[in-house]
VORODO-954639 format. One line per field, with one value per atom (N, C-alpha, C, O): residue in three letters; residue number from 1; x, y, z. Coordinates in nm, 4 decimals, decimal comma. Example, Ala and Ser with C-alpha at 12.3 -4.5 7.8 and 13.67 -1.06 7.14 Angstrom:
2
residuo <- c(Ala;Ala;Ala;Ala;Ser;Ser;Ser;Ser) .
num <- c(1;1;1;1;2;2;2;2) .
east <- c(1,3190;1,2300;1,3200;1,4236;1,2850;1,3670;1,2900;1,3409) .
north <- c(-0,5690;-0,4500;-0,3300;-0,3319;-0,2250;-0,1060;0,0030;0,1138) .
up <- c(0,7800;0,7800;0,7800;0,8465;0,7080;0,7140;0,7870;0,8039) .
END
This chain:
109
residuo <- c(Unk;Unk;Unk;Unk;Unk;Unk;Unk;Unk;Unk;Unk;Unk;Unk;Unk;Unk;Unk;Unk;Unk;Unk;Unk;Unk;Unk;Unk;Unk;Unk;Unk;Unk;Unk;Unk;Unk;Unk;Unk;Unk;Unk;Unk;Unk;Unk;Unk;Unk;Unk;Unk;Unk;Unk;Unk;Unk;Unk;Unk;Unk;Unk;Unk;Unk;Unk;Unk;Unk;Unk;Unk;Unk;Unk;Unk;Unk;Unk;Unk;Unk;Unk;Unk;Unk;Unk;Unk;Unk;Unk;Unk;Unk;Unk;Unk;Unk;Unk;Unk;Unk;Unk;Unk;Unk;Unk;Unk;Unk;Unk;Unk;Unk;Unk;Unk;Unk;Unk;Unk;Unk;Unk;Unk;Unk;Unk;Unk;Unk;Unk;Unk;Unk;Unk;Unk;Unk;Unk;Unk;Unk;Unk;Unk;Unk;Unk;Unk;Unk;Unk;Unk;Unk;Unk;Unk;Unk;Unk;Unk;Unk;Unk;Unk;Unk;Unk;Unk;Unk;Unk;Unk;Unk;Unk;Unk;Unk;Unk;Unk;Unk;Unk;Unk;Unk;Unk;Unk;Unk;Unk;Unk;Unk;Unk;Unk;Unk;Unk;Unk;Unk;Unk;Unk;Unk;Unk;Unk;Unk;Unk;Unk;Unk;Unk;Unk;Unk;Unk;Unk;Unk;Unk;Unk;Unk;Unk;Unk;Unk;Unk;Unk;Unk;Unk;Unk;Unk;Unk;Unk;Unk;Unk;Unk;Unk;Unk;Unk;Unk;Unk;Unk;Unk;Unk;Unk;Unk;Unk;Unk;Unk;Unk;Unk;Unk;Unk;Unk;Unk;Unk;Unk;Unk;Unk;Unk;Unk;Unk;Unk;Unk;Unk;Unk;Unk;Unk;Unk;Unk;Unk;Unk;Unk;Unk;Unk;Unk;Unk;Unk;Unk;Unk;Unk;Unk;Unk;Unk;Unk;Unk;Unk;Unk;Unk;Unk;Unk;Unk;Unk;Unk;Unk;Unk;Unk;Unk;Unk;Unk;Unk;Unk;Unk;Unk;Unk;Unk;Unk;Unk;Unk;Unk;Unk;Unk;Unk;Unk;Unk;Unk;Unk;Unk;Unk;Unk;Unk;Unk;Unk;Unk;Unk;Unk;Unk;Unk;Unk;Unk;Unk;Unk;Unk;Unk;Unk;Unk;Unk;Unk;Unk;Unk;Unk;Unk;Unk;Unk;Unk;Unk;Unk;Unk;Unk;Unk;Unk;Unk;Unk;Unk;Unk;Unk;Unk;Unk;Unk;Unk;Unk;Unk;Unk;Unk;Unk;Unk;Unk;Unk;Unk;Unk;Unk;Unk;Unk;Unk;Unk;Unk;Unk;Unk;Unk;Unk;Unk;Unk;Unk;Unk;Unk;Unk;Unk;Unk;Unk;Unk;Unk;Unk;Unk;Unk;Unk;Unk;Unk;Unk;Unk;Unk;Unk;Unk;Unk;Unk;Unk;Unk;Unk;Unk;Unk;Unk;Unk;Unk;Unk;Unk;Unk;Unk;Unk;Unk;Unk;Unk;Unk;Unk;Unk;Unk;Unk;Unk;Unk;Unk;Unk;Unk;Unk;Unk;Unk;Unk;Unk;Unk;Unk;Unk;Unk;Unk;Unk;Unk;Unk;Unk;Unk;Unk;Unk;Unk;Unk;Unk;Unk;Unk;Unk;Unk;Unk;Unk;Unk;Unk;Unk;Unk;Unk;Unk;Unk;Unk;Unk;Unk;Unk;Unk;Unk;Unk;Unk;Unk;Unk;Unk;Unk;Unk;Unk;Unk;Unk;Unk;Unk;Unk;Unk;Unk;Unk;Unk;Unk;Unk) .
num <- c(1;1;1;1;2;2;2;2;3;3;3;3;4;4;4;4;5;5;5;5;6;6;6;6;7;7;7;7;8;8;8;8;9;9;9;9;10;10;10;10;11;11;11;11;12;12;12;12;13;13;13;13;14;14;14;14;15;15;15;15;16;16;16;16;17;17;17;17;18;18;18;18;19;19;19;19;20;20;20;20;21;21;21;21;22;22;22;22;23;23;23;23;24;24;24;24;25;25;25;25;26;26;26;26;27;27;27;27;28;28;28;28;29;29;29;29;30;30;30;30;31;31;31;31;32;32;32;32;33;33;33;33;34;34;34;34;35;35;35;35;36;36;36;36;37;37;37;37;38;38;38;38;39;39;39;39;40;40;40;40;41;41;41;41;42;42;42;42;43;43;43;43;44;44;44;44;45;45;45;45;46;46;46;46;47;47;47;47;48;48;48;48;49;49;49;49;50;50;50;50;51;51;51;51;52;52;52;52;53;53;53;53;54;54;54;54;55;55;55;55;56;56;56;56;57;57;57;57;58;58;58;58;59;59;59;59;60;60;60;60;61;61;61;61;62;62;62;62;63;63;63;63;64;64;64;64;65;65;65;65;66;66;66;66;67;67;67;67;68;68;68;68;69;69;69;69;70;70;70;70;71;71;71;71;72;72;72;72;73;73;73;73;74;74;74;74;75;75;75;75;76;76;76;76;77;77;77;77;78;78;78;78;79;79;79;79;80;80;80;80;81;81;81;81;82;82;82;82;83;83;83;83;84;84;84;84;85;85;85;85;86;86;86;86;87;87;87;87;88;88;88;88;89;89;89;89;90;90;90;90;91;91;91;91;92;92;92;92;93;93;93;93;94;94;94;94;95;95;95;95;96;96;96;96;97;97;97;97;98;98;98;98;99;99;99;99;100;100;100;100;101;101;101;101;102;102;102;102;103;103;103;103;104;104;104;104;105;105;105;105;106;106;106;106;107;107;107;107;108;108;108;108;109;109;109;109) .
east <- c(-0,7327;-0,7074;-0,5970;-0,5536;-0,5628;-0,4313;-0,4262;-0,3699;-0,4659;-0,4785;-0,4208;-0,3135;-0,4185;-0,3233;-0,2828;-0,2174;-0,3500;-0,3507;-0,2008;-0,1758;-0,1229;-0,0206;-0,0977;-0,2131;0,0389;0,0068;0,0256;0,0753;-0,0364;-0,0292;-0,1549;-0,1725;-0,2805;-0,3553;-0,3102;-0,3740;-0,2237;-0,2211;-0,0696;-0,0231;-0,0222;0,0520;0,0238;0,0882;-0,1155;-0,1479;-0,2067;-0,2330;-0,2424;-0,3021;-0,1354;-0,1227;-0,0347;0,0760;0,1512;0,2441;0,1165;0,2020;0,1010;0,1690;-0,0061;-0,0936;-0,1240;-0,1586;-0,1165;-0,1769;-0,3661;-0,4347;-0,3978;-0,5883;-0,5921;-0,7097;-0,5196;-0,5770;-0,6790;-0,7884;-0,5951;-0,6717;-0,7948;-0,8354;-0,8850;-0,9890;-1,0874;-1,2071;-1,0614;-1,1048;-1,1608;-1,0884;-1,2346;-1,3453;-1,3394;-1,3735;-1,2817;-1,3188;-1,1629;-1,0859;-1,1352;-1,0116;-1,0132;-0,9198;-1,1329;-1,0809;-1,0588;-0,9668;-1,1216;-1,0824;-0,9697;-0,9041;-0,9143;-0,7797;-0,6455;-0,5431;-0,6802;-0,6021;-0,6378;-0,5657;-0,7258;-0,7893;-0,6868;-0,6226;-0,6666;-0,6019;-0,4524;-0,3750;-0,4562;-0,2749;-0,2201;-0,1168;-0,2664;-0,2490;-0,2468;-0,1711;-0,3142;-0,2514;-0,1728;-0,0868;-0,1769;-0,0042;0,0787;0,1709;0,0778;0,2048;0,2414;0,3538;0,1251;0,2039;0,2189;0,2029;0,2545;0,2369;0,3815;0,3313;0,4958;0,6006;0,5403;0,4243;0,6441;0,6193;0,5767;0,5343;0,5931;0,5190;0,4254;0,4004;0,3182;0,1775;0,1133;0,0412;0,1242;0,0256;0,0384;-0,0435;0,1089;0,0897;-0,0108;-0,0668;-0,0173;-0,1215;-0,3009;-0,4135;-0,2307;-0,4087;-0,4429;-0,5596;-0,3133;-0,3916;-0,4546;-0,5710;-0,3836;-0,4115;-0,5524;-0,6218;-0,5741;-0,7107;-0,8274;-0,9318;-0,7939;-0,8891;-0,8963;-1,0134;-0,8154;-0,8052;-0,9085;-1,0053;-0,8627;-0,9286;-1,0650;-1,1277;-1,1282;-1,2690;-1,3636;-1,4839;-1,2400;-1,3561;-1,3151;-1,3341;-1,2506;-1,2227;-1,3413;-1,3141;-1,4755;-1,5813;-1,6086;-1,6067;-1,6322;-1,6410;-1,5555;-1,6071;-1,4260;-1,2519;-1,3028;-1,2771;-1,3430;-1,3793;-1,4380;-1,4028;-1,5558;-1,6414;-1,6022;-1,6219;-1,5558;-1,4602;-1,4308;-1,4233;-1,4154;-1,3527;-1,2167;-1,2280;-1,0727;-0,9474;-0,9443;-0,9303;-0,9541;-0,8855;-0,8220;-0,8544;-0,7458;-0,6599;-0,8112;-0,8374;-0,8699;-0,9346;-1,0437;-1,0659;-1,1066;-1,1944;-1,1607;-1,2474;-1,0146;-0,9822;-0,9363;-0,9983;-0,8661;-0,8139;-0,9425;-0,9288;-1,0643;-1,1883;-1,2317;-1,2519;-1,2361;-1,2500;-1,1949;-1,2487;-1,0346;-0,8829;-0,8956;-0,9004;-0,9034;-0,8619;-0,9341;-0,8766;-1,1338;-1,2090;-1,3045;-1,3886;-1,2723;-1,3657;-1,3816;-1,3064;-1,4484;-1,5175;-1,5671;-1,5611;-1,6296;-1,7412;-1,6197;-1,6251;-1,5036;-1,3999;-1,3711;-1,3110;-1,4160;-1,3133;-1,4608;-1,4547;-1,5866;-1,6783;-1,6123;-1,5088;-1,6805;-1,5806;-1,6080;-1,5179;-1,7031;-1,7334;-1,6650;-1,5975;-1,6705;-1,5768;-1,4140;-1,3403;-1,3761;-1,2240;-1,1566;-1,0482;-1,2694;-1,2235;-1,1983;-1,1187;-1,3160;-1,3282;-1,1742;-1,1451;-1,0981;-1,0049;-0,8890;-0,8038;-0,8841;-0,7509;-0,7598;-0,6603;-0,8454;-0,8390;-0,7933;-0,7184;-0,8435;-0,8029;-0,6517;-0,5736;-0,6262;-0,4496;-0,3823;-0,2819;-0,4441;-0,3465;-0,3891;-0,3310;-0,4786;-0,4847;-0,4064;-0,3680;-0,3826;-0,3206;-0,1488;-0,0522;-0,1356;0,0241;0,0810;0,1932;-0,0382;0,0070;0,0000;0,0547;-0,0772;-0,0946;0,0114;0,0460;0,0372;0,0887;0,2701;0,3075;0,3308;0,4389;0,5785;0,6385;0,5944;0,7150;0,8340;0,8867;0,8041;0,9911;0,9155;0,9610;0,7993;0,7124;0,6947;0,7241;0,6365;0,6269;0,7810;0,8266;0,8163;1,0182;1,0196;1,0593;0,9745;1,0230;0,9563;1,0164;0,8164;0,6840;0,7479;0,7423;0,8078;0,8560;0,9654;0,9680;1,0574;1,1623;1,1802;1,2909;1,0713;1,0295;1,0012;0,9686) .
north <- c(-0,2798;-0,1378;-0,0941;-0,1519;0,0185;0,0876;0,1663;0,2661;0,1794;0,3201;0,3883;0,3401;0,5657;0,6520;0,6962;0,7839;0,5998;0,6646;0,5892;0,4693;0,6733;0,6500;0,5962;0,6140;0,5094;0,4454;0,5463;0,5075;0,6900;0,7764;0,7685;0,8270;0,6769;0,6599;0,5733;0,5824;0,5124;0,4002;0,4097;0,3147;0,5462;0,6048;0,5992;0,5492;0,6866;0,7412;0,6312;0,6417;0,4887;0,3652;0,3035;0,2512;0,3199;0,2410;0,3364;0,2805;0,4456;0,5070;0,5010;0,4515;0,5152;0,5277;0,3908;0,3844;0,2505;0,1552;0,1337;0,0399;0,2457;0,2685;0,3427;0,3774;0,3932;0,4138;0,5788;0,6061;0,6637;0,7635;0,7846;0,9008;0,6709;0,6589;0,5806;0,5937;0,5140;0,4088;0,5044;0,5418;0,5208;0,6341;0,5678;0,6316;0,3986;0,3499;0,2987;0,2234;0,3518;0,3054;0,1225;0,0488;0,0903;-0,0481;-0,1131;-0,1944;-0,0895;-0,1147;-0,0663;-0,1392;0,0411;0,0452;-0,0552;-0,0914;-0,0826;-0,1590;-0,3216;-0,4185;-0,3249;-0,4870;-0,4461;-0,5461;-0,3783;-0,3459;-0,3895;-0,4845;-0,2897;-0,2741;-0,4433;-0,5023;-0,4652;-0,6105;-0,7023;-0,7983;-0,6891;-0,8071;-0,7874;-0,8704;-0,5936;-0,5873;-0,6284;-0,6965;-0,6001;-0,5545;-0,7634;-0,8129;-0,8320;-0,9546;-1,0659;-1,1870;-0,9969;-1,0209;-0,9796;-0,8747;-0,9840;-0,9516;-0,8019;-0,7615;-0,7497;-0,5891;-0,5464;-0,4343;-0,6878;-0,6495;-0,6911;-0,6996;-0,7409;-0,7175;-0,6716;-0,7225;-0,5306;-0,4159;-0,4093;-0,3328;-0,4654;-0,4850;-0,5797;-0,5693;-0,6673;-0,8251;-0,7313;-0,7375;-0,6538;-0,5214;-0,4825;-0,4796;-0,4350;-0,3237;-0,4554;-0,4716;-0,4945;-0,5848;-0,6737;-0,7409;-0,6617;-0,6910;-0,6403;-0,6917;-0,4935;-0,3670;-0,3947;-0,4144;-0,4048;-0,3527;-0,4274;-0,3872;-0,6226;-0,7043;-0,6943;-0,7366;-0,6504;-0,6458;-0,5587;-0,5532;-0,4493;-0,3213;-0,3617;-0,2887;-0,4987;-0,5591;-0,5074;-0,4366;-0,5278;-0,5205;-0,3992;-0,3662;-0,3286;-0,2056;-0,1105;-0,0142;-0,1362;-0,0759;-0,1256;-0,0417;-0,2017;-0,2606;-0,1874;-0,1941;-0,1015;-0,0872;0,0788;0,1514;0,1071;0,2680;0,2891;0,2035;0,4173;0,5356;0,4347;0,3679;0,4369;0,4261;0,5583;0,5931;0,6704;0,7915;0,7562;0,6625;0,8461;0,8616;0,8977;0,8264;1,0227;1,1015;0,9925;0,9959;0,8963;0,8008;0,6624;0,5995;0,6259;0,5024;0,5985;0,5643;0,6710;0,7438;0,7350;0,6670;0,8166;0,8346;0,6579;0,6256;0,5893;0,4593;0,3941;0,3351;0,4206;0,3497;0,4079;0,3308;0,5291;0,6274;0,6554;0,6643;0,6793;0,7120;0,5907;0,5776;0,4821;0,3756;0,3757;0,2999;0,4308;0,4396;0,3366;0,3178;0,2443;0,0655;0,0272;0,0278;-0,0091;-0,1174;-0,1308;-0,2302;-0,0271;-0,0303;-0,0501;-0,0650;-0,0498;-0,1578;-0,2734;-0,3242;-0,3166;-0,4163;-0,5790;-0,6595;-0,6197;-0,6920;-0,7096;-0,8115;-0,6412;-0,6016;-0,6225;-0,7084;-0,4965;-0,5055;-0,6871;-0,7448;-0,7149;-0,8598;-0,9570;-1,0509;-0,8998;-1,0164;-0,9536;-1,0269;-0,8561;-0,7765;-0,8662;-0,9331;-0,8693;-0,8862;-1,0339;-1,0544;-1,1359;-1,2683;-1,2801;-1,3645;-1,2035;-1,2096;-1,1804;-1,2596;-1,0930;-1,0305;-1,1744;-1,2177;-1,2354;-1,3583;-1,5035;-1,6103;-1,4928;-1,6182;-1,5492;-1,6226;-1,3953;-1,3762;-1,3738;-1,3926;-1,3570;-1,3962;-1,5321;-1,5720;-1,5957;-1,7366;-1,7988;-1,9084;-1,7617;-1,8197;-1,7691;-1,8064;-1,6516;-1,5655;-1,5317;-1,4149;-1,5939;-1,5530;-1,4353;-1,4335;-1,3736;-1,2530;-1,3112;-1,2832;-1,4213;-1,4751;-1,4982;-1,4457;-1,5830;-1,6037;-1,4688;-1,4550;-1,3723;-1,2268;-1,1814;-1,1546;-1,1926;-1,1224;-1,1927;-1,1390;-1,2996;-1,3954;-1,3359;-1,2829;-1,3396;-1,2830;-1,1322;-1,0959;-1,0307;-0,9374;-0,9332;-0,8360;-1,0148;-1,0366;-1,1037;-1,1047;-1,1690;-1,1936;-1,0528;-1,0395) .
up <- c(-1,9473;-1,9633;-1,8687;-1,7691;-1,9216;-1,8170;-1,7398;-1,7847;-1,6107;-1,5602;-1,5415;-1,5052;-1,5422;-1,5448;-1,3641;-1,3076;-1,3309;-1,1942;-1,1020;-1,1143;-1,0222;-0,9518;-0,8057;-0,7667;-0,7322;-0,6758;-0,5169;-0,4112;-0,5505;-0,4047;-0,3420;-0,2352;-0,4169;-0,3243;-0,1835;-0,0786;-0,1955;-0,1088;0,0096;0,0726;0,0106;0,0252;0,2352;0,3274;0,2254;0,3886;0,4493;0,5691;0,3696;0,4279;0,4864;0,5971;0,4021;0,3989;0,5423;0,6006;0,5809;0,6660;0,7667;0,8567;0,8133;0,8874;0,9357;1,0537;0,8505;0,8687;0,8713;0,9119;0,8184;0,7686;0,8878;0,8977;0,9986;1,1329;1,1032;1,1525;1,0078;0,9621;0,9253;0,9225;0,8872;0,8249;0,9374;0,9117;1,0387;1,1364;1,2639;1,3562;1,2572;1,3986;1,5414;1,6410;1,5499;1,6305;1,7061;1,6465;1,8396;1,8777;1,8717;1,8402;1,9073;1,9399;1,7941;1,7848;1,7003;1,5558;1,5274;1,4530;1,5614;1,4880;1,5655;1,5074;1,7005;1,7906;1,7297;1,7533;1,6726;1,5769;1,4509;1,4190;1,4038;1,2714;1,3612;1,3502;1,4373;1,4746;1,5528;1,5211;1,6003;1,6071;1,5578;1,5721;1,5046;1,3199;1,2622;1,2328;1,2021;1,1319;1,2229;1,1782;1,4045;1,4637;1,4604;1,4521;1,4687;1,4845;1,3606;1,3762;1,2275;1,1455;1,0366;0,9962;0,9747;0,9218;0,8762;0,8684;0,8545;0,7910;0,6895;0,6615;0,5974;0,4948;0,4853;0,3651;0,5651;0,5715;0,5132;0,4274;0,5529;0,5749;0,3648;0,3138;0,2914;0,1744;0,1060;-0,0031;0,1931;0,1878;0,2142;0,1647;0,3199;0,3929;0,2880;0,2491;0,2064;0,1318;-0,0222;-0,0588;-0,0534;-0,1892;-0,1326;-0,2088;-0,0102;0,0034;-0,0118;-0,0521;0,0373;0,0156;-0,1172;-0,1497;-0,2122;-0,3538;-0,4024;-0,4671;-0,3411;-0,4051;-0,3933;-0,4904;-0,3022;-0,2560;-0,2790;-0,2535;-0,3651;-0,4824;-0,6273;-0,7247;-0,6328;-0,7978;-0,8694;-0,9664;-0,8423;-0,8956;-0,9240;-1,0426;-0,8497;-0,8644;-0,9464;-1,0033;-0,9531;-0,9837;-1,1545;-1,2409;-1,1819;-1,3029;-1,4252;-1,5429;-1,3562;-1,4124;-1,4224;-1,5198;-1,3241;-1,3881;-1,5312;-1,6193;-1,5402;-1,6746;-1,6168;-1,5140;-1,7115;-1,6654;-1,6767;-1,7940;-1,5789;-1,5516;-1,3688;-1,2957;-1,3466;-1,2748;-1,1192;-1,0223;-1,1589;-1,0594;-0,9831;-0,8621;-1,0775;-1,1067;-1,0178;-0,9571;-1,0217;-0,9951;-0,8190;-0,7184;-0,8128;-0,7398;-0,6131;-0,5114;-0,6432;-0,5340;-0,4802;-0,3631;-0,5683;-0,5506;-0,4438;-0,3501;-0,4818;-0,4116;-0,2975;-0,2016;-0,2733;-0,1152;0,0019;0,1104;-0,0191;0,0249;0,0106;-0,0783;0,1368;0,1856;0,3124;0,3736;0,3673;0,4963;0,5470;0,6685;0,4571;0,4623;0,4789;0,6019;0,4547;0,4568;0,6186;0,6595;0,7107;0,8587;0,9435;1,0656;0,8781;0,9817;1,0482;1,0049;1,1638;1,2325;1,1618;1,1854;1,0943;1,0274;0,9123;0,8971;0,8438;0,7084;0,7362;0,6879;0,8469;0,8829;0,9385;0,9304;0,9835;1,0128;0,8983;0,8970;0,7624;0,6650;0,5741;0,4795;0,5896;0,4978;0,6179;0,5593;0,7332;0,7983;0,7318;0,6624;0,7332;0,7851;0,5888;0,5398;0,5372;0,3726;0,3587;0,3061;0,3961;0,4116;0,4517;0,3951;0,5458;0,6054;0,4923;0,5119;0,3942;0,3002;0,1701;0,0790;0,1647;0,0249;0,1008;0,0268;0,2019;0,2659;0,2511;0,2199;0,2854;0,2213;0,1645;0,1768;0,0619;-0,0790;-0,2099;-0,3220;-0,1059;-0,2160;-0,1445;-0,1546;-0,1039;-0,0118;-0,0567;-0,1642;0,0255;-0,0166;-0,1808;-0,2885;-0,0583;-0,1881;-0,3529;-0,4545;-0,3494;-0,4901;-0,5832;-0,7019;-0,4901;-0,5246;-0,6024;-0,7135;-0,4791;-0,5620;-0,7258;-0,8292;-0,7110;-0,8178;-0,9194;-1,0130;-0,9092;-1,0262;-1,0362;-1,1537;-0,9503;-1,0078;-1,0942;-1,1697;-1,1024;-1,1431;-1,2600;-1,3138;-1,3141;-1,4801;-1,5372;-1,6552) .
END
């Protein structure tokens, strides 16, 4: 299916780095230290992890915009320190499984 929904959920994760949503300084300094020692485009690998890890859930949605939207934006469970660890250490197996230049390429078909 197609969703109508634009990609501005992922907008204040991509400028913020999740720090907006994270209650806990030393968790967001666990976040910021992985992007900061990690290439810049990271924090793209962060988010396609988040994504991957409500696949299940994202699934079973209406394809409306408002629907996929509450899903995508408002995860509070993702920045537990348990969780945030199992999303960073994921960001760094889809970075390298999945590398920048391969990506360019798969966009470019």
């Amino acid at each position: 299916q197609t969703s109508t929904a634009q990609p501005f959920f992922s907008l204040s994760l991509l400028l913020t780095w999740g720090s907006h949503e994270i209650a806990s300084a030393d968790n967001i300094l666990r976040l910021f230290d992985a992007l900061i020692a990690a290439p810049p485009i990271h924090v793209l690998y962060f988010s396609a992890a988040i994504i991957e890890s409500k696949k299940e859930k994202l699934m079973q949605l209406d394809c409306c915009f408002p629907e996929v939207h509450k899903a995508l934006s408002y995860t509070p469970e993702k920045f537990k320190p348990v969780v945030l660890d199992t999303l960073i250490k994921r960001s760094f197996v889809l970075a390298q499984s999945h590398p920048p230049d391969q990506l360019l390429k798969i966009a470019e078909e």
